[in-house]
N, C-alpha and C positions, 0 to 999 in steps of 0.2 A: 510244691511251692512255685508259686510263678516268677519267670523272671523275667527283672525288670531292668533288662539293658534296654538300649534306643532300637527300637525296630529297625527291619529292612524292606525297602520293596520286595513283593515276591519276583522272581524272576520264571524266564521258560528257560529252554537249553540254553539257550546262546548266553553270552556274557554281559548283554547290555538286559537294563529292569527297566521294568514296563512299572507305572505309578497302580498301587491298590490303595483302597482307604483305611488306615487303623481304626486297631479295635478301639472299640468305646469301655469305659471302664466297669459298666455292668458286664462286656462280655471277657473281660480281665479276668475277672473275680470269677464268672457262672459257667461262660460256655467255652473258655480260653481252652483249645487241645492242640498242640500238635501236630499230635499224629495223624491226625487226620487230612484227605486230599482236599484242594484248593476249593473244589466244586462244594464238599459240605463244612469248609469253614465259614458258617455264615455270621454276619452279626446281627441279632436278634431286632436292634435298634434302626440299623439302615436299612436291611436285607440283602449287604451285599458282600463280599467275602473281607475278611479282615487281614492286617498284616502280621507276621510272624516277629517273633524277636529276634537283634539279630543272631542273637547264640544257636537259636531252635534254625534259623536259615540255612546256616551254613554250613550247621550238623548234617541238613534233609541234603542240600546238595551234594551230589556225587562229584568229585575232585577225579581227572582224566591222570593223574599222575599217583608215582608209587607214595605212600604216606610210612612216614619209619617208623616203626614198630614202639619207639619208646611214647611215642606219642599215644597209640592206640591201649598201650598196656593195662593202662588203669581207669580208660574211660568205661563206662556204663551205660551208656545211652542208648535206645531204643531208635532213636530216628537217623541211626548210622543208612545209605543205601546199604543194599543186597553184601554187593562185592567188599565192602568196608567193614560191614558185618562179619565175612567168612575169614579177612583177613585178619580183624584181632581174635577171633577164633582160634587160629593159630600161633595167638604170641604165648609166651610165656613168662607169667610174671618172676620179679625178683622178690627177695626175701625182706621182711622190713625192715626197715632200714630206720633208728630212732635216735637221736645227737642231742648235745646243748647247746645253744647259742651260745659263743666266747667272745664274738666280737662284732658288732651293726654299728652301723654310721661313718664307718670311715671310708667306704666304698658307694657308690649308686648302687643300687639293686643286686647288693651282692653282701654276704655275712659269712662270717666261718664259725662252723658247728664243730664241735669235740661228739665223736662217735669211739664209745667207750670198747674197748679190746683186749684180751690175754694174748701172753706170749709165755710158751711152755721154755724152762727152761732146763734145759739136760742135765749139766751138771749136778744142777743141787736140785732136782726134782721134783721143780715148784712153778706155779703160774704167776707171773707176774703182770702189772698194768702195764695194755700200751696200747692206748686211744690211738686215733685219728683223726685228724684234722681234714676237712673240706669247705673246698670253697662251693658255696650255693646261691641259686639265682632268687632272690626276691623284687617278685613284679613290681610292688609296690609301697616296697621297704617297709613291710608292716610290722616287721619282728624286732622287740631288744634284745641284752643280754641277760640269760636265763634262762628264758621260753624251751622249750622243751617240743621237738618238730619232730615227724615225720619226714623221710625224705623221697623222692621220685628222684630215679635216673631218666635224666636229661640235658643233652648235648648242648650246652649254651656257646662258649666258646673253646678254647683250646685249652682254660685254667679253670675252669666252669661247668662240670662234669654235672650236677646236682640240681633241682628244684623243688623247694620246699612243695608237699603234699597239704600237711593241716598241723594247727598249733596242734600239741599232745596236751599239755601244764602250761597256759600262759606264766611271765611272770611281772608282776605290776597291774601294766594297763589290761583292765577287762577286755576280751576280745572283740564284741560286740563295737566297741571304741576305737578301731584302728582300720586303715584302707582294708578292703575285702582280698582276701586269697584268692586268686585264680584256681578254680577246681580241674580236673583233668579234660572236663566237657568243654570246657570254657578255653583251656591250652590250644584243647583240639582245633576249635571252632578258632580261633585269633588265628593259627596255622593254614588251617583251609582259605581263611581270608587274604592274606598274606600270596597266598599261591594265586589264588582266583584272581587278583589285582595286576600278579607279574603277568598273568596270561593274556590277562585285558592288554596290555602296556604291548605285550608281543603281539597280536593282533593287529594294535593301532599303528604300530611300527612296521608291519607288512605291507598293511592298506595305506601309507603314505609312503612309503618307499614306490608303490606304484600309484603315486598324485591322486590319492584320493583327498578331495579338501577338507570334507568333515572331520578326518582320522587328523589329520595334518592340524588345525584347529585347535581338536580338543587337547593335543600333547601339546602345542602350545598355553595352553589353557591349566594343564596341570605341568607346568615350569620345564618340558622337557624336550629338550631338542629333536624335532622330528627325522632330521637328517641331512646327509650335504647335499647342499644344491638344489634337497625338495621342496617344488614350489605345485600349485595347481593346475592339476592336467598333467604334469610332468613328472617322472619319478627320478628316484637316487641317479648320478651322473659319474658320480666317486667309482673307479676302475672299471672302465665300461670301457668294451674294444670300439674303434673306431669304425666311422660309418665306412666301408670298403667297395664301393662298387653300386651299393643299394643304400636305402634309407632306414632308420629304426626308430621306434618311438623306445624310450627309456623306461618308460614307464610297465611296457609289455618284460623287459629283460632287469628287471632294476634288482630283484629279489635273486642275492648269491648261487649260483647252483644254477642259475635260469638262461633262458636264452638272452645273450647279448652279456654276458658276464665272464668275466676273465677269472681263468683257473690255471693251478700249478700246473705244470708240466705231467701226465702221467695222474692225474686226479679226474675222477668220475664227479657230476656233478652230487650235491651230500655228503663230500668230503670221503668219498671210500677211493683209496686207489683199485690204480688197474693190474689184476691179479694173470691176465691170460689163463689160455688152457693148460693143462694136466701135463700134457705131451712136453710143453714149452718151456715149464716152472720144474719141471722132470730134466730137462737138458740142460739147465741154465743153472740146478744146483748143482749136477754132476759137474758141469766144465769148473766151479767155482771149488769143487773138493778137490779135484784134480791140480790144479794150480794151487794152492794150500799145500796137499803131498809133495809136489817141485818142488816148493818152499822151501818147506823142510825138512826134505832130502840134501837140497843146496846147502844147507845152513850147517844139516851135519857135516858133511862132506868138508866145506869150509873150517870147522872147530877140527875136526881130525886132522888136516895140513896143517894147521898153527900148531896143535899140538907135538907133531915130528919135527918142527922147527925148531921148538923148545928143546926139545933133545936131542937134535944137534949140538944145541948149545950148551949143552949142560945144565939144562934149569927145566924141572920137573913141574911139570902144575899140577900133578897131584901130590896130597899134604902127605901122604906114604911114601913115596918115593925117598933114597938116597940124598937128593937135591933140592935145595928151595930156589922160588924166584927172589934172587939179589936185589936189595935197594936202590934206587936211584935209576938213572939212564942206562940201559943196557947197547953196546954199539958193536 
C-alpha cells in the first residue's frame, strides 16, 4: 500500500535538501518503490527522478545518533540503513500486551486502558482478579471507551509508560472513521524527524555563534534566538576573555571549548577535567588517606579522654555500667 503522507525533498548527507520533482500519480499507483536508489527512481512521465514520502524519507536516512530500542522494537521495515538494521536485530520484543479502554476524552492524547490480571492467593488457594490500570499515549485521540487495544511500551512521559499499537475489537465508531493510528514505521520516522530538526537547529547555532549571516537569518526566520550579541561577521561576545595585549576576532573563538573562551579553573576544553599523570593522582590520593587516618585517630583519642572524665565523675556513658549520665547540668 502506498503511502500517502506529504512528501519530502530528497536530501544528500548534509542536513540541508536540495528541491527534486514529485512523483506524478501514474507513477504513485505503477512505478512508486522505495527501495530503490535515487538514480533509478525515475518517473516515467518527466524522466526525471521522483520524491519520496516523507515516512519512506526519513526511514532511508541514517540518524548519526543512538535510537532506543522501544522505538525499533516493533517496526518492520526494509528501508532501515545498515547500522539501524543490525540494531533492532538485537532488540528484544516484549510480550503482548492487550487492555480495555475505561476512560478517553478527559485527557489530550492520553486514555487509561484496564489490562486484566490474577493474583494467587495463599491462604485460601485461589486466583483472584486484579487488572491493571495504565495510562497510554494516543496520537490522535482516535480511541473510546470500549475498544479493545493492543499496547507498545513506550516512554511518553514520566506517568505515560504506554502507546497504543492497533484497535483489537473497536467499539461503536467503525475504524475506518476515526484519525489513523500511527503504526510503529510511522513512530519511528516522526522520531528520526524530530532528531534531524534538533541537529539542524545545532548546526545553525554553531555557524552563527561564529557570524555566519545566512545561519543567523534563517534562526531568526524560524522564531529563534541566534544568540547574544550575534550580529554579521561577528560572533557570540557573551564570556569571551578580554582582548590582553593582542586583537581577536569573536567569531574565530565564539564556540565554548574554543580559543578565546573562558573555562573553569582546572577544565580542558569539552568540558573533561584535568586528570594529571598516574605518578601525581597516585600521591595526591595517598596524602588524602593519610590525613583521614589523623583524623580519625584524633577523634578516637579525643572520645577516650571524655570518656575517663566521665568516670572521674561518676557518670558512666556506657548503658552497662553501674552509673548513668544524671539529668540536667552537670558542674
Amino acid at each position: 500500500m502506498v503511502d500517502t503522507s506529504p512528501p519530502v525533498p530528497l536530501v544528500s548527507d548534509s542536513l540541508f535538501q536540495q528541491t527534486i520533482p514529485q512523483a506524478s500519480a501514474e507513477t504513485q499507483q505503477l512505478a512508486y518503490d522505495p527501495s530503490l536508489p535515487a538514480s533509478q527512481r525515475i518517473d516515467p512521465a518527466t524522466g526525471r527522478p521522483y520524491r519520496l514520502s516523507r515516512t519512506d524519507f526519513l526511514l532511508k536516512k541514517g540518524l548519526p545518533q543512538y535510537i532506543p530500542t522501544q522505538y525499533l522494537q516493533h517496526s518492520t521495515t526494509e528501508l532501515l540503513p545498515q547500522d539501524e538494521k543490525e540494531s533492532r536485530a538485537r532488540t528484544v520484543g516484549h510480550r503482548e500486551i492487550v487492555g480495555v479502554v475505561v476512560s478517553a476524552g478527559k485527557m489530550d492524547k492520553t486514555v487509561k486502558v484496564r489490562v486484566a490480571g490474577q493474583k494467587w492467593e495463599k491462604k485460601i488457594g485461589k486466583y483472584f482478579p486484579d487488572p491493571t490500570n495504565y495510562l497510554v499515549h494516543d496520537p490522535n485521540n482516535s480511541l473510546v471507551p470500549g475498544d479493545v487495544i493492543s499496547l507498545h511500551r513506550l516512554r511518553v512521559s514520566t506517568a505515560v509508560h504506554h502507546v497504543v499499537g492497533n484497535i483489537v475489537t473497536p467499539f461503536g465508531t467503525p475504524i475506518d472513521q476515526r484519525p489513523h493510528i500511527p503504526t510503529p514505521d510511522e513512530r519511528l520516522a516522526a522520531y528520526k524527524g524530530e532528531r534531524f530538526a534538533k541537529l539542524k537547529r545545532r548546526t545553525l547555532r554553531r555557524k552563527a555563534a561564529m557570524g555566519d549571516a545566512e545561519a543567523i537569518q534563517e534562526l531568526r526566520s524560524m522564531g529563534l534566538d541566534p544568540g547574544h550579541g550575534v550580529q554579521a561577521g561577528k560572533g557570540e561576545k557573551a564570556n569571551l576573555q578580554p582582548n590582553i595585549g593582542k586583537t581577536r576576532d569573536a567569531g574565530k573563538g565564539a564556540i565554548r571549548g574554543e580559543k578565546g573562551q573562558k573555562l573553569p579553573t582546572g577544565v580542558l576544553p569539552g568540558g573533561k577535567h584535568e586528570v594529571g599523570k598516574i605518578d601525581a593522582r597516585a600521591k595526591h590520593n595517598k596524602e588524602r588517606a593519610m590525613k583521614l587516618n589523623e583524623k580519625a585517630e584524633g577523634n578516637l583519642l579525643e572520645a577516650m579522654e571524655k570518656g575517663r572524665e566521665l568516670e572521674q565523675r561518676g557518670v558512666g556513658a556506657d548503658p552497662l555500667s553501674g552509673t548513668t549520665i544524671t539529668r540536667g547540668r552537670v558542674d
